[in-house]
C-alpha positions in Angstrom: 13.3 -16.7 -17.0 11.5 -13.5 -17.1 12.8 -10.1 -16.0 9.4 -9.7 -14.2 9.9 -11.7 -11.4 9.0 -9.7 -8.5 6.4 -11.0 -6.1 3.3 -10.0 -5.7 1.6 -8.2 -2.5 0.2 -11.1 0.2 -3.4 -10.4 -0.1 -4.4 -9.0 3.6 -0.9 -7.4 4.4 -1.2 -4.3 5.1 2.5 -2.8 4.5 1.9 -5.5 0.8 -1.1 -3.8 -0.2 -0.4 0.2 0.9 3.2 0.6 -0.8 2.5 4.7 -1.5 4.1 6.9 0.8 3.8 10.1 -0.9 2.0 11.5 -4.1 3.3 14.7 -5.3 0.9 16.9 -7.7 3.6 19.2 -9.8 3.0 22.6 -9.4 3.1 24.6 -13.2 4.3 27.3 -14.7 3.5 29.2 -18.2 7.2 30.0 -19.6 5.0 31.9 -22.9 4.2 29.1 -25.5 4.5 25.8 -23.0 4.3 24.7 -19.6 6.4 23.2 -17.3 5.5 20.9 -14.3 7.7 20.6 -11.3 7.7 17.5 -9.0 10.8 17.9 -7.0 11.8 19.6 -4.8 8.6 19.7 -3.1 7.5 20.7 0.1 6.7 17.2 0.8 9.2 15.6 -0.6 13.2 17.5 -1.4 14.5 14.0 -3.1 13.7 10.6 -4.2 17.3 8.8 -4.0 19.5 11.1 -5.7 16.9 13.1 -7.6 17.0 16.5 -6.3 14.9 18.2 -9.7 12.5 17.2 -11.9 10.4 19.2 -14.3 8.1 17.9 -16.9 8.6 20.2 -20.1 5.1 20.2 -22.3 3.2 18.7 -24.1 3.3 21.5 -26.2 3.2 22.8 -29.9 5.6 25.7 -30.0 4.7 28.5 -32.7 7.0 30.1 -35.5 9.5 32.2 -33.6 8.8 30.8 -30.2 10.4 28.1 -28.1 13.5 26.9 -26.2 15.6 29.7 -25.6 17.5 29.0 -22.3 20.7 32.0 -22.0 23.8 29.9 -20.6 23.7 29.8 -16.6 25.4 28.3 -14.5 25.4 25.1 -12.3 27.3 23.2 -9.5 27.6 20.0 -7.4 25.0 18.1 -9.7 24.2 16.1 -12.9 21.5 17.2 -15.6 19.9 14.3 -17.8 17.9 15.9 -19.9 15.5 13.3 -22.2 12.8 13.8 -24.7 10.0 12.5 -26.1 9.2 15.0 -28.6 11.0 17.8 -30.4 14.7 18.8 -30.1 16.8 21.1 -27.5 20.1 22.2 -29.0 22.9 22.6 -26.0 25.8 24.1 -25.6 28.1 24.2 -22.5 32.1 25.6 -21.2 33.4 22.9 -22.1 33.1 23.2 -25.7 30.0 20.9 -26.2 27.5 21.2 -28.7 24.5 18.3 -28.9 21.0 18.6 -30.1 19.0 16.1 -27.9 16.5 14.4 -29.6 13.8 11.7 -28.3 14.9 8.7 -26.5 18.2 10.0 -26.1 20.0 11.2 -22.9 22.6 14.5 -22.4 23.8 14.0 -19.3 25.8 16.7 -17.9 27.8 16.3 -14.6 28.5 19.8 -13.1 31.3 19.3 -10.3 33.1 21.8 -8.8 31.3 24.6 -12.2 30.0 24.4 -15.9 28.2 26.8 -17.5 25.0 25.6 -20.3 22.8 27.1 -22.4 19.5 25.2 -23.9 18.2 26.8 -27.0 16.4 25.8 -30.5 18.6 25.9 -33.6 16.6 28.9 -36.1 16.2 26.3 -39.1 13.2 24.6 -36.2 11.6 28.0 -35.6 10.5 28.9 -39.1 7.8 26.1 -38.2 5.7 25.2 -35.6 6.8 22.1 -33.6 6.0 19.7 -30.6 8.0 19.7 -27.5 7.6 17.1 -24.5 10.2 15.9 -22.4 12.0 15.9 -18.9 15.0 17.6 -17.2 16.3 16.2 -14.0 18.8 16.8 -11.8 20.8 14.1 -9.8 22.9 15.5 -6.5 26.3 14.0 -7.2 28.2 12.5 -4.3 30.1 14.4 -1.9 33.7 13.2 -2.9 32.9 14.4 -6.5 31.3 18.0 -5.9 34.6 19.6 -6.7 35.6 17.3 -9.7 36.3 18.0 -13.5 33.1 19.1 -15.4 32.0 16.4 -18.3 29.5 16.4 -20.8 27.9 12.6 -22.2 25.7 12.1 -24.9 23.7 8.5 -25.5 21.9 7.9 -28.1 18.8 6.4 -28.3 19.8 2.9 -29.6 22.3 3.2 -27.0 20.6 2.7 -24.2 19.0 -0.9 -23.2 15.4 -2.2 -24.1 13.6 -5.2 -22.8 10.3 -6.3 -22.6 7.8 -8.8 -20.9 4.3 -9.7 -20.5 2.5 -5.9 -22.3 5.9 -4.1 -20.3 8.4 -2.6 -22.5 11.6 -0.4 -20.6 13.9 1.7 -22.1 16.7 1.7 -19.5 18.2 5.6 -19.3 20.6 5.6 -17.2 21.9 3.2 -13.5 20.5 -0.3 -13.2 17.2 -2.0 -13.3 16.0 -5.6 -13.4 19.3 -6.8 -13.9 20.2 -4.5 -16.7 22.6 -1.6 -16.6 22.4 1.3 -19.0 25.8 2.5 -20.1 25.8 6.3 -18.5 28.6 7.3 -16.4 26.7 7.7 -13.6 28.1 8.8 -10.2 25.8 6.8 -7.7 23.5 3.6 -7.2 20.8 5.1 -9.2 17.8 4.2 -11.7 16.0 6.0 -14.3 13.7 4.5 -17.0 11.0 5.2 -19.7 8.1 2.2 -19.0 5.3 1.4 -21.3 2.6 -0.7 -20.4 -0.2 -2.3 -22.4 -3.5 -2.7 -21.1 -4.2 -4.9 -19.2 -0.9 -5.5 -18.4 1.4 -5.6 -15.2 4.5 -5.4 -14.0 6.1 -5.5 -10.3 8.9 -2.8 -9.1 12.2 -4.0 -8.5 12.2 -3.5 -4.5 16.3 -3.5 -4.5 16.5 0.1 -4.4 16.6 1.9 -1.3 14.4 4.5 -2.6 11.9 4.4 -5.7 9.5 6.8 -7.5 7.3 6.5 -10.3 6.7 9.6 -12.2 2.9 9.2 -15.0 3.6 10.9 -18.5 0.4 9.1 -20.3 -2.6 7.5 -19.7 -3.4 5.9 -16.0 -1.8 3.2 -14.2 -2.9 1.6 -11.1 -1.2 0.5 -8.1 -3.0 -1.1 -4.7 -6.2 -0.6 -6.2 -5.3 3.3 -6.9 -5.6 4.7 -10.0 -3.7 7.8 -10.6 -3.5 10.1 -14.2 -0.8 11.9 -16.4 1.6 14.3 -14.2 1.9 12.4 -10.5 4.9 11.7 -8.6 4.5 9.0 -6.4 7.0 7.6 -4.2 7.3 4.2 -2.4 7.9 3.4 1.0 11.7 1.5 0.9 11.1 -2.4 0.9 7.8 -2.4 0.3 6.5 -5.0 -2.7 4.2 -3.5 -5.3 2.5 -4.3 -8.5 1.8 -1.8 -11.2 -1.1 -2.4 -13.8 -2.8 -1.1 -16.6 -6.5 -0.9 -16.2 -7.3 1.2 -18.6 -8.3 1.1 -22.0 -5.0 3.0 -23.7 -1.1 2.2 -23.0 0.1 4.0 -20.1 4.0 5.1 -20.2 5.4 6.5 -16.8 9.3 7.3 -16.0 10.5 4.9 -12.8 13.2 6.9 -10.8 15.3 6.6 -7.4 18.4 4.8 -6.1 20.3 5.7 -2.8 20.1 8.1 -0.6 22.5 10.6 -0.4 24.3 10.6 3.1 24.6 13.9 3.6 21.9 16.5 3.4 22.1 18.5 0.1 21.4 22.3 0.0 19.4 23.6 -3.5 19.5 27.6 -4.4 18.6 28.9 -7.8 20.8 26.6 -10.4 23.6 25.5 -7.2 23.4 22.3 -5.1 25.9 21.4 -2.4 26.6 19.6 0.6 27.7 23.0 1.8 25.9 26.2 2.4 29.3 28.0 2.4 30.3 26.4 -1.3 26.7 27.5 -2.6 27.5 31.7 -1.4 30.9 31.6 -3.3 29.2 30.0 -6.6 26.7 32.6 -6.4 29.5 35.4 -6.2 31.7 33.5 -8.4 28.9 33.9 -10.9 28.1 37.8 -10.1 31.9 38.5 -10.7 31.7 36.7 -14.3 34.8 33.7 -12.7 32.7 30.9 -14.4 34.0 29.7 -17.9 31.6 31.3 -20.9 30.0 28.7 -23.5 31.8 29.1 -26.8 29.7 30.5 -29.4 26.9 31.9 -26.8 29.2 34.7 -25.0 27.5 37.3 -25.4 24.1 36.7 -23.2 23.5 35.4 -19.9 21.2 34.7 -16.9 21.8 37.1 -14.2 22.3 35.8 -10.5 18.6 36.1 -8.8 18.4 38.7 -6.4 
């Protein structure tokens, strides 16, 4: 039986045929060498599931000297999954941690109740120029485990499932998709997955989750008769059955994304998200009177509190 065995829209349907609800354009920002795109939050749209963040880092070719060099800061109530699909980020947190992240595999972070990070290159990578491309996203973690233990996991990329139909090939990052489940740690009903598509091809989107996103990294994919480019968020309306395609002449890779909403309404300032306005003030003066834990090996710098 094929994993791709959603149906497809009822030709005259309306609510079928018009699955989009929103389309988010990132807005971009020149951190000196590379850009970085930011779909969420947005003002139209502050989560998709438990997403709360997403930035697209590159394409870019980073010069001798230049690159990643992120000065530990801090972060609360959320999870970072950090994945790339070129070039290398070398992190470091409180807990003792030290990964480079390479492509196709995930660092996933889960905050709690405080962690400190930093994301830098290792100097061997700077004496050349290099390519950087990937994604950092942040998922909100459930209210019952705001305040819990800090962890740090690492997947590689043969880790992580891979299955393929029909011109459709999904490397499943982290939660559940199509009947697969990716081996993360993950705190809540969630999905996230690296898609490529022939052309030609198609593929529907697995309607089980209460909310869904589909984030384009390369070439165009259509949807409903749409066709949308490189750097688009674009979130479906819950339920709603939908067919993406490949029109185009090259292969199209997008990121799905989504799962279930959070509950309660989740508050987002500077590097802090919380259930709790009153939790997010003490982080930020926990963190102006130095009370967070520093990142062995990368004491001696930081990222001030925004004021």
């Amino acid at each position: 039986m094929s994993w791709i065995n959603g149906p497809d829209p009822i030709p005259g349907d309306p609510t079928s045929c018009d699955p989009i609800e929103t389309i988010i354009v990132p807005r971009t920002s020149d951190l000196g060498g590379f850009e970085v795109r930011r779909a969420l939050p947005s003002v139209r749209r502050r989560m998709v599931g438990p997403f709360i963040f997403f930035d697209q880092m590159g394409p870019a070719e980073l010069l001798v000297g230049g690159g990643i060099d992120v000065r530990p800061h801090p972060h609360i109530g959320l999870a970072t999954l950090t994945y790339l699909f070129e070039g290398e980020v070398y992190h470091r947190d409180s807990l003792g941690t030290e990964q480079a992240i390479t492509p196709g595999a995930l660092n996933w972070m889960s905050a709690g109740k405080g962690i400190v990070h930093s994301e830098r290159e290792r100097p061997e990578r700077k004496a050349a120029s290099r390519p950087l491309f990937g994604l950092q996203s942040w998922v909100a973690l459930p209210k019952h485990l705001e305040e819990g233990d800090p962890s740090f996991e690492h997947l590689p990329s043969e880790a992580q499932p891979e299955f393929a139909d029909g011109g459709a090939a999904v490397k499943l990052i982290a939660g559940d998709l199509f009947g697969h489940k990716a081996p993360a740690n993950t705190a809540s009903e969630m999905f996230y997955a690296d898609v490529r598509l022939d052309p030609g091809a198609r593929m529907p989107m697995d309607a089980a989750h209460e909310e869904r996103g589909l984030y384009t990294i390369s070439g165009q994919v259509t949807i409903a008769g749409q066709a949308f480019d490189p750097a688009q968020l674009l979130v479906f309306k819950p339920g709603d059955r939908l067919v993406i395609e490949n029109t185009g002449q090259e292969p199209a890779r997008f990121v799905l994304l989504g799962g279930e909403a959070m509950g309660e309404k989740r508050y987002i300032w500077w590097n802090f998200v919380s259930s709790s306005k009153e939790r997010i003030e003490q982080a930020k003066e926990d963190w102006r009177q130095g009370r967070f834990d520093t990142v062995p090996g990368d004491e001696k710098d930081f990222i001030p509190l925004p004021e």
